[in-house]
N, CA, C and O atoms as a DFTB+ gen file, in Angstrom:
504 C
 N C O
     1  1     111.355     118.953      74.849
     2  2     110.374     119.451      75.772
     3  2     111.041     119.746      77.107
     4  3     112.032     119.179      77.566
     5  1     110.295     120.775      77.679
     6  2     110.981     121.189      78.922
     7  2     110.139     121.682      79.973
     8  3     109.172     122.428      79.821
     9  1     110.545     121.246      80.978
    10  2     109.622     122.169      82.114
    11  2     110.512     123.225      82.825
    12  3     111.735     123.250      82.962
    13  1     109.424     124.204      83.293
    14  2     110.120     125.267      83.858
    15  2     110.760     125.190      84.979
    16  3     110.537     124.312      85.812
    17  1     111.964     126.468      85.159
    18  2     113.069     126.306      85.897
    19  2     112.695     125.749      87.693
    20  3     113.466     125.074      88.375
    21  1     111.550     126.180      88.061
    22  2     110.910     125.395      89.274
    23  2     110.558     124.439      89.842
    24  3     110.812     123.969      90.951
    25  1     109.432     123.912      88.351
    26  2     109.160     122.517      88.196
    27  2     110.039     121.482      87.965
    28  3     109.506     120.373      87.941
    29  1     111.589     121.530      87.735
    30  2     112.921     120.772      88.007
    31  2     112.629     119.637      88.611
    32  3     112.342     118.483      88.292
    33  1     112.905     120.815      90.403
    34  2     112.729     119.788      91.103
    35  2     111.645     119.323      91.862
    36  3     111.631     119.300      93.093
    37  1     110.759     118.960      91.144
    38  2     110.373     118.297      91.193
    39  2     109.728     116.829      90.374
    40  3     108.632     116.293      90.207
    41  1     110.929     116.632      90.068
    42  2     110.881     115.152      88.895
    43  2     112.260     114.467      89.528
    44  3     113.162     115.157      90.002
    45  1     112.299     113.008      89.469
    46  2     113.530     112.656      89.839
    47  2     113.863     111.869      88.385
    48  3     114.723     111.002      88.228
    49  1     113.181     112.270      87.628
    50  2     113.998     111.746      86.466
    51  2     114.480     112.957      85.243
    52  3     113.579     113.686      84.829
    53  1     115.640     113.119      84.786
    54  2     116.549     114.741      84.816
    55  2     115.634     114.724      83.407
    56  3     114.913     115.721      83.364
    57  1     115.499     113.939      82.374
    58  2     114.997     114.483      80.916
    59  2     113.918     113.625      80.181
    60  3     113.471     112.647      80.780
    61  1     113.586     113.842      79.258
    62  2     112.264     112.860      78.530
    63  2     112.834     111.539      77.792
    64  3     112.509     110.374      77.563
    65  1     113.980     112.531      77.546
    66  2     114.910     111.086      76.921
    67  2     115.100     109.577      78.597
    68  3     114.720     108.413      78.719
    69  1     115.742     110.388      79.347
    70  2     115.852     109.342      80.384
    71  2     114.392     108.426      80.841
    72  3     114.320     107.199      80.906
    73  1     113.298     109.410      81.124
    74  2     111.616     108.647      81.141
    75  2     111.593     107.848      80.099
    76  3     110.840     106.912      80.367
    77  1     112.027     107.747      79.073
    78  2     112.180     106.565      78.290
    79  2     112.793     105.596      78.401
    80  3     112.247     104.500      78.269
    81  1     114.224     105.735      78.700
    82  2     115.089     105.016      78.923
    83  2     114.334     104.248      80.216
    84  3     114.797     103.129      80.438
    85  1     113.604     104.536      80.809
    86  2     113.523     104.024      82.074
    87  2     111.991     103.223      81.383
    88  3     111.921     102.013      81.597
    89  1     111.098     103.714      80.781
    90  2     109.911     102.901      80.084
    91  2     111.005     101.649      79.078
    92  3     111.100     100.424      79.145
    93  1     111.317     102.127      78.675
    94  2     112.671     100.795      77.894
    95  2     112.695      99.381      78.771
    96  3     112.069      98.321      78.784
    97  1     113.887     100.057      79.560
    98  2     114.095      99.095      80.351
    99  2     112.881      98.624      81.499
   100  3     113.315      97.700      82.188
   101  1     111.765      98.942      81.797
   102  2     110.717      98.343      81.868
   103  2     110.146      97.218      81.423
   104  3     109.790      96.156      81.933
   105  1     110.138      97.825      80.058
   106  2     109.665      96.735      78.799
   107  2     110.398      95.385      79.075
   108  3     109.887      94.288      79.304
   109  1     112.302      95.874      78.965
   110  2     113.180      94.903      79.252
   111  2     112.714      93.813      79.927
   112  3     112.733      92.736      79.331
   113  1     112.178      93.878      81.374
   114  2     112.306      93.583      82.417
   115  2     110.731      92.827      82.190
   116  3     110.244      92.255      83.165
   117  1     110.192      92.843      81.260
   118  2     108.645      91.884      81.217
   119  2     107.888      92.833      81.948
   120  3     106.798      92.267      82.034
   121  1     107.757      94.176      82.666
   122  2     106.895      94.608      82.889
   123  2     105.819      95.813      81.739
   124  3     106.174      96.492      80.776
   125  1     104.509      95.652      82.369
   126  2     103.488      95.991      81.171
   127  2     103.875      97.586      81.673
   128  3     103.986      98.059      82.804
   129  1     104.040      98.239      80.219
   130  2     103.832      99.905      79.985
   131  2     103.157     100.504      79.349
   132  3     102.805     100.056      78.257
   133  1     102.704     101.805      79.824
   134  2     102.357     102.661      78.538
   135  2     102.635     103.811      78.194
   136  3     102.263     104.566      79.091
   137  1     103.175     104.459      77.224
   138  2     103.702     105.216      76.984
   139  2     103.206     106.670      75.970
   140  3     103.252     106.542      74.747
   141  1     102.962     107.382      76.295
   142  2     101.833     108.194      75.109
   143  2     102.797     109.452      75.131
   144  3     103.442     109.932      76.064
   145  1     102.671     109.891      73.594
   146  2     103.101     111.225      73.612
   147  2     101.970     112.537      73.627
   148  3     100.863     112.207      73.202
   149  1     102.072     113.647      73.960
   150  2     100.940     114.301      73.670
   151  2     101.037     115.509      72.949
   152  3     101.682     116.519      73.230
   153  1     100.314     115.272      71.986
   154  2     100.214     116.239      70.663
   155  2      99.188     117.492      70.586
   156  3      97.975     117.456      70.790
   157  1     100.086     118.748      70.194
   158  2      98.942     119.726      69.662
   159  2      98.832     119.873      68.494
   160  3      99.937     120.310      68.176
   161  1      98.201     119.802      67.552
   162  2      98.003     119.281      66.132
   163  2      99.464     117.963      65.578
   164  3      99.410     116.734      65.544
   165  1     100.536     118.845      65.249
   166  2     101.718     117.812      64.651
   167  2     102.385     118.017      65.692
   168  3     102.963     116.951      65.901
   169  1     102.729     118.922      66.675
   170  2     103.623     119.024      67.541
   171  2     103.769     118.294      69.138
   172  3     102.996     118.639      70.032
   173  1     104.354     117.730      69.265
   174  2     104.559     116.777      70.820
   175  2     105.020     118.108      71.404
   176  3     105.768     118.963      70.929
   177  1     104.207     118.032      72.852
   178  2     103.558     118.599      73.953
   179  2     104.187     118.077      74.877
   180  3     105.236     118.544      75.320
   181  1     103.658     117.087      75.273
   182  2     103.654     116.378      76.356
   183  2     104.589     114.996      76.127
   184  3     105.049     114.653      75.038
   185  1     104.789     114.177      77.587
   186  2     104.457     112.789      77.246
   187  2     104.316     112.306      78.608
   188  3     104.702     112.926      79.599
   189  1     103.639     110.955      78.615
   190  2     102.863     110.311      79.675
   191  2     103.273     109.019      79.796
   192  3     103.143     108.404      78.737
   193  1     103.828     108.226      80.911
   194  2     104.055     106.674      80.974
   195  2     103.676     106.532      82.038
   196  3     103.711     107.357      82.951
   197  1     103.137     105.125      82.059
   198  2     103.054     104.000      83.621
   199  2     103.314     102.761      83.164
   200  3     103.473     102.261      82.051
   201  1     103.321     102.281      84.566
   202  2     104.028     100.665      84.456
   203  2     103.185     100.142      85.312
   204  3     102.595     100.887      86.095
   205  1     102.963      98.713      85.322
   206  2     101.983      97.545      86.516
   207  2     103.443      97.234      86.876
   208  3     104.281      97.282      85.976
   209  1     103.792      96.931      88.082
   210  2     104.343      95.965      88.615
   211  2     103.786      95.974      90.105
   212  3     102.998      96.726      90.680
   213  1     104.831      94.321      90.700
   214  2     104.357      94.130      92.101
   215  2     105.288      95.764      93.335
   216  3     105.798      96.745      92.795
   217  1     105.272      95.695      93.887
   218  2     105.560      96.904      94.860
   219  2     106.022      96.301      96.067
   220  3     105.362      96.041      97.073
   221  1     107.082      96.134      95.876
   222  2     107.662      95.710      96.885
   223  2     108.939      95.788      97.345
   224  3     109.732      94.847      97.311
   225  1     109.265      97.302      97.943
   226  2     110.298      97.213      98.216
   227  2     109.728      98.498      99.300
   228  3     109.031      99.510      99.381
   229  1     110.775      97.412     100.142
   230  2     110.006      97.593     101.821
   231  2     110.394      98.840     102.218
   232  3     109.580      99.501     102.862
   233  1     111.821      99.453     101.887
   234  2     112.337     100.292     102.734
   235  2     110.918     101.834     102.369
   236  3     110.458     102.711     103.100
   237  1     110.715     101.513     101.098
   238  2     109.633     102.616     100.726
   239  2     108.228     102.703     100.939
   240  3     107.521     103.587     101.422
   241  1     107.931     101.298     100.346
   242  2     106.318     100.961     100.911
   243  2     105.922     100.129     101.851
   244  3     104.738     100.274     102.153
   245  1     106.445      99.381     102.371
   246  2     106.253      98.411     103.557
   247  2     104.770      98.977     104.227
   248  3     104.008      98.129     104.692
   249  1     104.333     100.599     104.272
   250  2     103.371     100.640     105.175
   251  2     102.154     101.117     104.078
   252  3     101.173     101.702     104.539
   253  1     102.201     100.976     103.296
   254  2     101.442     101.470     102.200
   255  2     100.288     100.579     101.704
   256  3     100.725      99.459     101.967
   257  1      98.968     100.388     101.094
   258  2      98.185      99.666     100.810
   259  2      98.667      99.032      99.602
   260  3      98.338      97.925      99.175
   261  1      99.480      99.853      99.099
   262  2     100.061      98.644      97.494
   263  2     100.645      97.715      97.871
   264  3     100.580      96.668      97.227
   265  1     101.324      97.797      98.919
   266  2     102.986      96.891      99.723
   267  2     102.389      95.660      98.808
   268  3     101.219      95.279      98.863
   269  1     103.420      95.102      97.947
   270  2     102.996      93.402      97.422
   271  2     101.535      93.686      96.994
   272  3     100.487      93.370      97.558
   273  1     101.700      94.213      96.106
   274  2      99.932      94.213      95.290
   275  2     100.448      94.720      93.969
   276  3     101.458      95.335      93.628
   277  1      99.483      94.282      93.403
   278  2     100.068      94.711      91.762
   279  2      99.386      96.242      91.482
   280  3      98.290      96.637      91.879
   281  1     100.017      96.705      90.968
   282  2      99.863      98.362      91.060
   283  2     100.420      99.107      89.726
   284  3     101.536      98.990      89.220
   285  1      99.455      99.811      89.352
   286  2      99.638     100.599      88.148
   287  2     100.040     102.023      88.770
   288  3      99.302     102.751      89.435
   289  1     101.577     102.292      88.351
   290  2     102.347     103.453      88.835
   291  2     102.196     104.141      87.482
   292  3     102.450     103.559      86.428
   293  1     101.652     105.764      87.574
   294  2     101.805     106.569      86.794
   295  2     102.858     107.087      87.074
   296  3     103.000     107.612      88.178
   297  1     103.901     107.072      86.111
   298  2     105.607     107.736      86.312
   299  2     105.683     108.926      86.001
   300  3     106.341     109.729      86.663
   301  1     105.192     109.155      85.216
   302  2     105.988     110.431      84.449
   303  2     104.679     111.404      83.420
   304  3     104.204     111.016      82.353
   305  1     104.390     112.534      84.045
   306  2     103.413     113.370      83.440
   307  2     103.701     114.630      83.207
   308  3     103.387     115.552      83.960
   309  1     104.351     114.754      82.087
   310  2     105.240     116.107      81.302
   311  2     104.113     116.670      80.555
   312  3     103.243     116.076      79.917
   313  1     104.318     118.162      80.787
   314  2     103.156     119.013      80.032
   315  2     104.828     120.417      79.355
   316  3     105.500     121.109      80.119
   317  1     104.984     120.348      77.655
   318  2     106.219     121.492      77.562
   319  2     105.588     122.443      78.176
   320  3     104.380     122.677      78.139
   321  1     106.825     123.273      79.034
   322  2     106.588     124.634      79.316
   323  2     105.567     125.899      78.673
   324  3     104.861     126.787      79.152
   325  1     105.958     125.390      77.237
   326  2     105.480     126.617      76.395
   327  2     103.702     126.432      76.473
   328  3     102.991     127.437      76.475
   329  1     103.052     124.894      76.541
   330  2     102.109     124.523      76.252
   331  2     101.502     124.241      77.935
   332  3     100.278     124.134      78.015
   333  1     101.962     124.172      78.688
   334  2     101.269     124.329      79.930
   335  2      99.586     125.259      80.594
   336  3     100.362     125.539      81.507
   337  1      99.291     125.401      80.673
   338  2      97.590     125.886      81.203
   339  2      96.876     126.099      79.905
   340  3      96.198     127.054      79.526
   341  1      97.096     125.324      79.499
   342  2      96.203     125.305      77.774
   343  2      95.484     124.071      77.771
   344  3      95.126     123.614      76.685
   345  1      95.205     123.429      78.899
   346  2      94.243     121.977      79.212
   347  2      94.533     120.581      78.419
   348  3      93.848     119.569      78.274
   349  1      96.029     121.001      77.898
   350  2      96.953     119.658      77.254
   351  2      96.869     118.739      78.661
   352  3      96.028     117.848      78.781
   353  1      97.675     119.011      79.527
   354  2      97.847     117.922      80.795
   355  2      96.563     117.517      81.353
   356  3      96.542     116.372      81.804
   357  1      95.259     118.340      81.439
   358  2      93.849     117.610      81.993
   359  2      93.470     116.523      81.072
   360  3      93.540     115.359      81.465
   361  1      93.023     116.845      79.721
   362  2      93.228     115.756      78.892
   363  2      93.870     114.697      78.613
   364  3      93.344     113.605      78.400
   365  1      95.116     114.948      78.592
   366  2      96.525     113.654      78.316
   367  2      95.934     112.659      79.649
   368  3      95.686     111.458      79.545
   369  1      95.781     113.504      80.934
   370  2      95.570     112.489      81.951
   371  2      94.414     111.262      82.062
   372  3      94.193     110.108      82.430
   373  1      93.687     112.867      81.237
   374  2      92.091     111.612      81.600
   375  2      91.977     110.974      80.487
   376  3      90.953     110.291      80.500
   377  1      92.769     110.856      79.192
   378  2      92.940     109.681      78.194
   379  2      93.728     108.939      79.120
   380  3      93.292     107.813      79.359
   381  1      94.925     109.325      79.787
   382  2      95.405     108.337      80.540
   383  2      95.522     106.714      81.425
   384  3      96.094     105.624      81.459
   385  1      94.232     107.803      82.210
   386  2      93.284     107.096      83.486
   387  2      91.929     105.985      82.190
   388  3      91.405     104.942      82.580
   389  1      91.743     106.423      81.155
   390  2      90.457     105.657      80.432
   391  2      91.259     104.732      79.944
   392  3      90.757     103.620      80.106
   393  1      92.816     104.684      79.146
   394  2      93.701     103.543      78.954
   395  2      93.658     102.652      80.588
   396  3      93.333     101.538      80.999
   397  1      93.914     103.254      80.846
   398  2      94.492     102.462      82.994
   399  2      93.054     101.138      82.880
   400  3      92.969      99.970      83.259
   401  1      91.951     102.240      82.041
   402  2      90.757     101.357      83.154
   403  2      90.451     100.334      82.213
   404  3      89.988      99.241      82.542
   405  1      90.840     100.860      80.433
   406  2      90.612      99.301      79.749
   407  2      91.026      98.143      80.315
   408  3      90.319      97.162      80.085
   409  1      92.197      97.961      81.146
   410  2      92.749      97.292      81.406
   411  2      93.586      96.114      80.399
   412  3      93.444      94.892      80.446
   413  1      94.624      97.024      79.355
   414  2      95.394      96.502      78.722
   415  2      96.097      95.370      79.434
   416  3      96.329      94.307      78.859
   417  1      96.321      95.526      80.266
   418  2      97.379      94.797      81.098
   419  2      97.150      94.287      82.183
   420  3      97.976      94.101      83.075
   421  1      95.217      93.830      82.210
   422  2      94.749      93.232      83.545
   423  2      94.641      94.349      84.170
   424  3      94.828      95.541      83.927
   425  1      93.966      93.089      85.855
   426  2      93.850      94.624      86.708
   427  2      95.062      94.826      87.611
   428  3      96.165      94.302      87.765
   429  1      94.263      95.951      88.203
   430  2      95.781      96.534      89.193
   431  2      94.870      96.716      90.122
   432  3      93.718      97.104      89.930
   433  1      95.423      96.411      91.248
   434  2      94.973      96.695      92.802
   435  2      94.790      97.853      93.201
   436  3      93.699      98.200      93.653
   437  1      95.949      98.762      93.096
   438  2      95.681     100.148      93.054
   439  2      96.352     100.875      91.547
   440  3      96.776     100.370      90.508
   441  1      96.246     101.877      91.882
   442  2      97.087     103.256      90.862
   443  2      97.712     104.326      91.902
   444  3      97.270     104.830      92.935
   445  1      98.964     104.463      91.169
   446  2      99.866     105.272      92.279
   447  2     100.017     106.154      91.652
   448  3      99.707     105.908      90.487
   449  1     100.429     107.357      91.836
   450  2     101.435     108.495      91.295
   451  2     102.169     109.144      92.403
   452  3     101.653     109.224      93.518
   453  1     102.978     109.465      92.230
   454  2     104.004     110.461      93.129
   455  2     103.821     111.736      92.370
   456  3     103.566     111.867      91.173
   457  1     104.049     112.918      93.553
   458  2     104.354     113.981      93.004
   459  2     104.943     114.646      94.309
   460  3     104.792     114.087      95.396
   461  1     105.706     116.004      94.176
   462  2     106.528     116.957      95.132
   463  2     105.285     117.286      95.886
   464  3     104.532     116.512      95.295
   465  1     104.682     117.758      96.588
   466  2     103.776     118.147      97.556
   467  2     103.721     119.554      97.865
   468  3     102.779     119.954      98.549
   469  1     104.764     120.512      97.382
   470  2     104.715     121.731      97.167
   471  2     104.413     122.285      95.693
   472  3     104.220     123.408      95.228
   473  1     104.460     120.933      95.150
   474  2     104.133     121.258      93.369
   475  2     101.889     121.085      93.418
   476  3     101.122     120.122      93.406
   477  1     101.740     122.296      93.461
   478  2     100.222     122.504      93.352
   479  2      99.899     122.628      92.440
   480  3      98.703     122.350      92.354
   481  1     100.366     122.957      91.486
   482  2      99.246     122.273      90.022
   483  2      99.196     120.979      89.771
   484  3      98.134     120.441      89.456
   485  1     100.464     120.240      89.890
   486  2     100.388     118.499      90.063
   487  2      98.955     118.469      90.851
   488  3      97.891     118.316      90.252
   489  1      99.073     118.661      92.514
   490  2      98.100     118.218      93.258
   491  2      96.340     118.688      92.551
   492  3      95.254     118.111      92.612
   493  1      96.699     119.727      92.044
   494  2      95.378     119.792      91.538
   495  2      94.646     119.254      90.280
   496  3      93.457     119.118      89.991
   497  1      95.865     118.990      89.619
   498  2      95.367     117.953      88.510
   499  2      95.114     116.581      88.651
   500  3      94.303     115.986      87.942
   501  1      95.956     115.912      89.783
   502  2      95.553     114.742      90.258
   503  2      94.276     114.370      90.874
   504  3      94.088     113.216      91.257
């Protein structure tokens, strides 16, 4: 899966393989994940992870309402190129957000996501 040559940069993680590697070592580390792929009939589309942990690392959030609060970070929300404005990513999300609210993994104080701020379909799907 791939996103287009624009949407690059704006991910700081380079491939889907690495968003794993990084949900992996999550796991490693005792923190709760989730990880979904997203399918159009047999074919993976998409894929979607977050993690709960505490938030605390000052140089970034120190002024933030999560600072030291347990917080469900949505990481990583890949829609393939080819499958993009076909309402795969509105969906994937809001199964997303209805996993977030079962609360597999307890609650969370807040929910975070990052995104580039010049990337406007992010902002508008969020």
């Amino acid at each position: 899966m791939r996103v287009t040559d624009s949407q690059k940069t704006y991910t700081d993680v380079g491939s889907n393989s690495d968003a794993l590697a990084y949900a992996y070592n999550w796991m490693m580390d005792n923190k709760p994940i989730g990880a979904f792929a997203v399918y159009a009939g047999e074919e993976v589309v998409g894929l979607m992870i977050y993690v709960y942990e505490i938030v605390d690392d000052e140089e970034y959030f120190k002024n933030l309402p999560c600072f030291e609060k347990n917080t469900c970070w949505i990481d990583y929300c890949m829609i393939d190129e080819k499958h993009q404005g076909k309402g795969y990513g509105k969906q994937a999300f809001e199964k997303l957000l209805e996993d977030i609210k079962a609360k597999p993994h307890g609650d969370a104080d807040h929910i975070m996501i990052k995104y580039g701020v010049a990337n406007e379909r992010a902002r508008n799907l969020y």
